[in-house]
C-alpha positions as CSV (number, residue, x, y, z in Angstrom):
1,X,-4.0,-24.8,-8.9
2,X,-4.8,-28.1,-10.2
3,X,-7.3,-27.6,-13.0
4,X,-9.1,-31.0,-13.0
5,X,-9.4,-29.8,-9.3
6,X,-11.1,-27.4,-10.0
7,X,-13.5,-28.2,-12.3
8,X,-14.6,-30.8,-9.3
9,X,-15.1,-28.6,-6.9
10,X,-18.8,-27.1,-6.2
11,X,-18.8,-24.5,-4.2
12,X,-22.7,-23.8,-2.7
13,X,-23.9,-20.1,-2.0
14,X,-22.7,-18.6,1.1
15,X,-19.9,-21.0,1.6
16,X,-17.2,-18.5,3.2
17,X,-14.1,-20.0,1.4
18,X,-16.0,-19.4,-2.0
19,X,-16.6,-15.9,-1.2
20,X,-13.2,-14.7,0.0
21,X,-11.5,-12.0,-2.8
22,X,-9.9,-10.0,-0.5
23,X,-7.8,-11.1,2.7
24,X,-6.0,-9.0,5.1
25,X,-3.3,-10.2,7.8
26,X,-2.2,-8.5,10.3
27,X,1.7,-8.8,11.2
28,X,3.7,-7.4,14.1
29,X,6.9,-9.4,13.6
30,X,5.7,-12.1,15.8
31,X,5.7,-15.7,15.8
32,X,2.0,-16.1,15.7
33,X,2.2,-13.6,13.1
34,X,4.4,-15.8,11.1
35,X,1.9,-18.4,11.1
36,X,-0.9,-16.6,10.4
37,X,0.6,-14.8,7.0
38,X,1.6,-18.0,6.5
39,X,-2.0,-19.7,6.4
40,X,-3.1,-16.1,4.6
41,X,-1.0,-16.8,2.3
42,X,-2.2,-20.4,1.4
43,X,-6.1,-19.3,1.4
44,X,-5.2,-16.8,-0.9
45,X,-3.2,-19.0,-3.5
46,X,-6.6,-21.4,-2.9
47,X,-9.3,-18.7,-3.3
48,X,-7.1,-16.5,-5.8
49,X,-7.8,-13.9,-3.7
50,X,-5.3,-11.2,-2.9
51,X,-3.6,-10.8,0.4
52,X,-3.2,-7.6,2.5
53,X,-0.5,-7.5,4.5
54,X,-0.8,-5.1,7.3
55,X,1.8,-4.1,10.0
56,X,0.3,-1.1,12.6
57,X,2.8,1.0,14.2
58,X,1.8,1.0,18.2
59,X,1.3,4.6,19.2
60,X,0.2,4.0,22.8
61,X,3.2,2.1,22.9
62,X,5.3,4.5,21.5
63,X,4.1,6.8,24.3
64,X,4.4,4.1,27.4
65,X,8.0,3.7,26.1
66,X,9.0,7.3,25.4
67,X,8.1,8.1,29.2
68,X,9.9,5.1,30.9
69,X,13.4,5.9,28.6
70,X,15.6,8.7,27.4
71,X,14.6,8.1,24.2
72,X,12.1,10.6,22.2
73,X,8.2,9.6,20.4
74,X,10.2,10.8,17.1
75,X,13.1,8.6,17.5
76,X,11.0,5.2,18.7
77,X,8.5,6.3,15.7
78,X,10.8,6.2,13.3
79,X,12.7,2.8,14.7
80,X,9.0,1.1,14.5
81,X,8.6,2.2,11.1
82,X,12.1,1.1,9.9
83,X,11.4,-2.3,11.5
84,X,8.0,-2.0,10.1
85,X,8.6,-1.2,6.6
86,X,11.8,-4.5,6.8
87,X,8.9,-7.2,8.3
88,X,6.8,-6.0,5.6
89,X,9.1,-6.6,2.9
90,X,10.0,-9.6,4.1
91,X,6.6,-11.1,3.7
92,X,6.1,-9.3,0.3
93,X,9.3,-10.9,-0.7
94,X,8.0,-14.5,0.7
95,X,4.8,-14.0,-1.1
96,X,6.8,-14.7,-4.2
97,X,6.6,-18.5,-3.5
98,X,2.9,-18.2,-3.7
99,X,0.3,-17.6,-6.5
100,X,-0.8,-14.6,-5.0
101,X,-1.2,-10.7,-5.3
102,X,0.0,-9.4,-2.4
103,X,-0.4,-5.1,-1.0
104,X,1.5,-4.2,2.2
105,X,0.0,-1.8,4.5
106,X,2.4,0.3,7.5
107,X,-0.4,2.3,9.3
108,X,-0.4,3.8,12.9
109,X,-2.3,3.5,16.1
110,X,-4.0,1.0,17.9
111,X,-3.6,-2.3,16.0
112,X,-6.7,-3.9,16.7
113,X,-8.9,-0.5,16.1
114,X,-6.8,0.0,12.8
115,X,-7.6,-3.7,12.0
116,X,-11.3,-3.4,12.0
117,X,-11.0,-0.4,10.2
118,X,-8.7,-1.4,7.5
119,X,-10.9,-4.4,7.0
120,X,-13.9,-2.4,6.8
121,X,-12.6,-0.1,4.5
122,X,-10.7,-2.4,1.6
123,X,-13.7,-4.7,2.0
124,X,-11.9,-7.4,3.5
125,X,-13.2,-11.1,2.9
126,X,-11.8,-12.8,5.7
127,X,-9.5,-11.0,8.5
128,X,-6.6,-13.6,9.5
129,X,-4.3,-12.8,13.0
130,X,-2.3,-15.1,15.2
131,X,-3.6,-15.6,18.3
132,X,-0.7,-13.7,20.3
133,X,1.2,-11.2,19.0
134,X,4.7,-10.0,20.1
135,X,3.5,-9.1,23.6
136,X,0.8,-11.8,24.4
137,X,0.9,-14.1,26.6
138,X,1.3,-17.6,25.8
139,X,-0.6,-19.6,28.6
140,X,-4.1,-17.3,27.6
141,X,-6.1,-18.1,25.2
142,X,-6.3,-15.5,23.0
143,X,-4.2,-11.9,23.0
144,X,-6.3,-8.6,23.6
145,X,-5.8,-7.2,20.5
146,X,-6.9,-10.5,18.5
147,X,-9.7,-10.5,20.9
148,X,-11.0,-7.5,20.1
149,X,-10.4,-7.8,16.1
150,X,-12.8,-10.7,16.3
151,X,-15.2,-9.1,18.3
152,X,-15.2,-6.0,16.2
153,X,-15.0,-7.1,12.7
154,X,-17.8,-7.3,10.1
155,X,-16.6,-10.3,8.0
156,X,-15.1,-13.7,9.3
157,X,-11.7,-13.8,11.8
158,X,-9.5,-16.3,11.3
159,X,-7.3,-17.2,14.2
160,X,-4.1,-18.8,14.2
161,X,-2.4,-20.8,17.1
């Protein structure tokens, strides 16, 4: 950042952007997520704050699918983590092109109760999710799972459309 910049800039007690040290994003491989590491990524170059990336493995999911198909918990597990572990790299990877620190995260459950959690327990700054994930639906206004991250987290949500 600009140093002049920042030598301009005040930044008044209890402001949020002033605050932020810590950000986590949550990813699923999504569109929405996309855009929301992508604005992540841009408060944390701003804030020098460093960016959690977190992907959650679906278990209830995993358990809907395994019933409707031939195909075992083990084996879907261990295709969502693959594909888990590749969206997370590719973000880590895109990080690069950003003054950032950047941790990934692959964790397991329900993503928006291993959200609140995660955020709780890295002491996150500022939470930041897209407003639909991969299975949201586009003409509501905001997906379950985000829903309930902003309802159930202690610091700030930021949502991206």
């Amino acid at each position: 950042m600009n140093t002049a910049l920042e030598d301009t800039i005040y930044c008044e007690p209890d402001r949020i952007f002033c605050k932020i040290r810590k950000i986590m994003v949550g990813v699923d491989g999504s569109e929405g997520a996309a855009r929301a590491v992508t604005v992540a990524f841009e408060i944390g170059e701003l804030t020098k704050s460093k960016v959690y990336i977190v992907y959650i493995i679906p278990l209830p999911n995993i358990k809907h699918i395994s019933v409707m198909s031939d195909v075992s918990e083990e084996e879907l597990l261990k295709k969502y983590e693959i594909n888990g572990k590749k969206i997370l790299q590719g973000y880590e990877d895109a990080a690069k092109d950003f003054d950032i620190k950047v941790e990934i995260i692959l964790d397991r459950g329900l993503a928006s109760d291993v959200l609140i959690a995660l955020s709780e327990k890295i002491e996150a700054d500022l939470v930041v999710v897209g407003s639909h994930g991969g299975t949201g639906l586009k003409g509501s206004g905001m997906g379950s799972s985000t829903e309930r991250v902003v309802l159930g987290a202690s610091c700030p949500v930021f949502v991206v459309k």
